[in-house]
C-alpha positions as MATLAB code, in Angstrom:
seq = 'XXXXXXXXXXXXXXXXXXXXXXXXXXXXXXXXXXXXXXXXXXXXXXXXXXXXXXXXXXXXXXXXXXXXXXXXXXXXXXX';
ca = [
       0.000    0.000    0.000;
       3.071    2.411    0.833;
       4.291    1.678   -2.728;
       1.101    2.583   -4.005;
       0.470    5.769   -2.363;
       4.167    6.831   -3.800;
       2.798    6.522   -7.195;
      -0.151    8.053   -6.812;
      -0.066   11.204   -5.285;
      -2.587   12.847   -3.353;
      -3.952   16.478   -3.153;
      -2.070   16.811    0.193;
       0.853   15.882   -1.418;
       0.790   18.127   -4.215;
       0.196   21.308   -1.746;
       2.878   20.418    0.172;
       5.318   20.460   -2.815;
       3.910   23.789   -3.878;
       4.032   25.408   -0.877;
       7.896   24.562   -0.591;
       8.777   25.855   -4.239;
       6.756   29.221   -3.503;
       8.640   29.518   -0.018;
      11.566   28.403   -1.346;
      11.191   31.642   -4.213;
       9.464   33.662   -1.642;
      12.355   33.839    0.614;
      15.045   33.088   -2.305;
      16.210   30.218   -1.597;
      18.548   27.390   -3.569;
      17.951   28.146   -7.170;
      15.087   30.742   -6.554;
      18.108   33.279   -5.505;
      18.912   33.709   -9.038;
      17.156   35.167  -11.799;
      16.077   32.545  -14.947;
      17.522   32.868  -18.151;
      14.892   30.986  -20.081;
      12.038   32.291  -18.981;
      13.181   35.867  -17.679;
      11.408   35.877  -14.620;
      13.333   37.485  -11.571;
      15.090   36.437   -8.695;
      12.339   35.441   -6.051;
       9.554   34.323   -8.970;
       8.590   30.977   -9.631;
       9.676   29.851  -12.966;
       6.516   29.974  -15.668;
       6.282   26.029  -15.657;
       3.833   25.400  -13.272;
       6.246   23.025  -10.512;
       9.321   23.024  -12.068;
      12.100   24.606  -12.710;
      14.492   25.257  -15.593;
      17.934   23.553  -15.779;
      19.348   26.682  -16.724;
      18.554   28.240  -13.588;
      20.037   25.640  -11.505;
      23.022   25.386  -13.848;
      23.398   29.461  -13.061;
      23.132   28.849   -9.173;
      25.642   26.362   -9.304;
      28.035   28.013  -10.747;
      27.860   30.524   -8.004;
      25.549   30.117   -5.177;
      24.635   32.301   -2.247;
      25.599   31.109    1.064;
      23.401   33.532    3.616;
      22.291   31.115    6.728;
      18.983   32.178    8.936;
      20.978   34.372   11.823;
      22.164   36.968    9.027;
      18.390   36.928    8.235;
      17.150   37.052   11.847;
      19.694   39.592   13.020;
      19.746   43.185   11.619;
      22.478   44.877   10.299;
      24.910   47.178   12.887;
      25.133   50.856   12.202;
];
């Protein structure tokens, strides 16, 4: 039954996954950080295909990502 319900997903499932892409590109995250070259959206945006995104904007992440952890987030900048 576990194998089954891995195959077929459910509506719970498929909320959960696009409620981690959008706060993934809500808070520009991974891949979302950078803008996409194939379908010119900016940084922050989901990518036009509706749950996915483009290798090219991967590829562009990878070849230089953003390293900013959650206590430069959490703590404000010093005057």
């Amino acid at each position: 039954m576990a194998l089954l319900s891995a195959l077929i997903p459910s509506p719970a499932a498929d909320a959960a996954h696009d409620s981690a892409h959008e706060t993934a590109a809500r808070f520009q995250q991974g891949a979302y950080s950078v803008p996409c070259p194939e379908c010119h959206v900016p940084a922050g945006v989901l990518c036009l295909a509706r749950r996915n995104m483009h290798a090219a904007r991967r590829a562009l992440y990878r070849r230089n990502p953003k390293t900013t952890g959650l206590v430069p987030l959490l703590v404000g900048r010093t005057r």
